[in-house]
N, C-alpha and C positions, 0 to 999 in steps of 0.2 A: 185271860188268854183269848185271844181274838184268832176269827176261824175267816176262811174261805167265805164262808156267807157270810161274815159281817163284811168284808171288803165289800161285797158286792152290791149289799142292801144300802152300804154309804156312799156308794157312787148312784148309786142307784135316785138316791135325796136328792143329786144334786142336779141341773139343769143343764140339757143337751150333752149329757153323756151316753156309751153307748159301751159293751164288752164287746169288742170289736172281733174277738178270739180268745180261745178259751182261758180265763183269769188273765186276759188284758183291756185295760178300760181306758177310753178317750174323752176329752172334752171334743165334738167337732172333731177334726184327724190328727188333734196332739195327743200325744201320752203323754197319761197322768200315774196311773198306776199299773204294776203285773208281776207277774210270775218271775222270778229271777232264780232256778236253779244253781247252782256255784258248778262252775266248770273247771278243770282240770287245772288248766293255768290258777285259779281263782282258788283253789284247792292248796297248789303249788304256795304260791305267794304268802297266802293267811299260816299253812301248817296245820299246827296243833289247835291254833284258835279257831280252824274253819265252823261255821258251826253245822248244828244237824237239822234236817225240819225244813220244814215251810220256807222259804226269802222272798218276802216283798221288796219290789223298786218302787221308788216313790220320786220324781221329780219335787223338787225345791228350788224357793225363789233364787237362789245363787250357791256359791261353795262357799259362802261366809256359812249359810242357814245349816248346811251339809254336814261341818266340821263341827260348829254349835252344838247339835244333837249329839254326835257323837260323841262330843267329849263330855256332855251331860250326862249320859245314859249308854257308855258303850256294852249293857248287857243286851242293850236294845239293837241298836244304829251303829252301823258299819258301814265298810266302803272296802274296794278293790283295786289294785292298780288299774283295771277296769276305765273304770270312772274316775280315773285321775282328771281334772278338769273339765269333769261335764256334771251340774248341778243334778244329783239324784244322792238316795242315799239308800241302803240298802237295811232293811227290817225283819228281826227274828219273830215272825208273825207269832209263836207261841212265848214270847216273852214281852207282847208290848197290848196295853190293856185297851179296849173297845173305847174307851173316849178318848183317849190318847189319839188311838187309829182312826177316831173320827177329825180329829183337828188336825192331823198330818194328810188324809185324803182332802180333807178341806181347804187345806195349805196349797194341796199339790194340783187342786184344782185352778185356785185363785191364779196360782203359777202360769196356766197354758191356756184359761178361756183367755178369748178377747174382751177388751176391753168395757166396752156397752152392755156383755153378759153379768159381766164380773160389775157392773155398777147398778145394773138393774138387780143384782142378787144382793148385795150388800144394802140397796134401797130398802128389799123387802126386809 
């Protein structure tokens, strides 16, 4: 079960990030990852499956990556009419494990640094 302070200690790893506001973290001025309460609508839509707890967002490299996950592991990875067509995907942070959370922050990084960043970290 992955906590508030692991999100923050693996953004934390990673190079020119920054919690921009309180449990929202950026590469530079993209979001990468945060806080995603389920709101009313988002309440509406899911029902009975809403779930309870913690929601990380997490940007992904596309809505191919988005829907992957989710149909791999939808104890884990969900989504919203929300986010109908915009690459993110939403996370039951007390259901998805610290290494796991670290290669989807990792993911959601690669996703939003620029380029030269994202090649000089892969170099290392």
């Amino acid at each position: 079960m992955a906590t508030w302070t692991d999100v923050g200690r693996i953004v934390a790893e990673l190079p020119e990030t920054a919690e921009t506001s309180p449990r929202t973290w950026r590469v530079r001025k993209k979001l990468i990852v945060w806080e995603r309460p389920l709101r009313k609508a988002d309440h509406d839509a899911l029902g009975a499956a809403a779930p309870e707890g913690d929601i990380l967002g997490a940007r992904v490299a596309d809505e191919g990556v988005k829907y992957a996950l989710i149909a791999d592991d939808p104890a884990v990875y969900f989504t919203t009419p929300h986010f109908d067509g915009y690459p993110a995907v939403l996370v039951r942070l007390d259901a998805i494990g610290v290494e796991e959370l670290t290669e989807l922050v990792t993911e959601a990084w690669l996703a939003q640094a620029p380029k030269t960043l994202v090649k000089a970290f892969l170099a290392d």
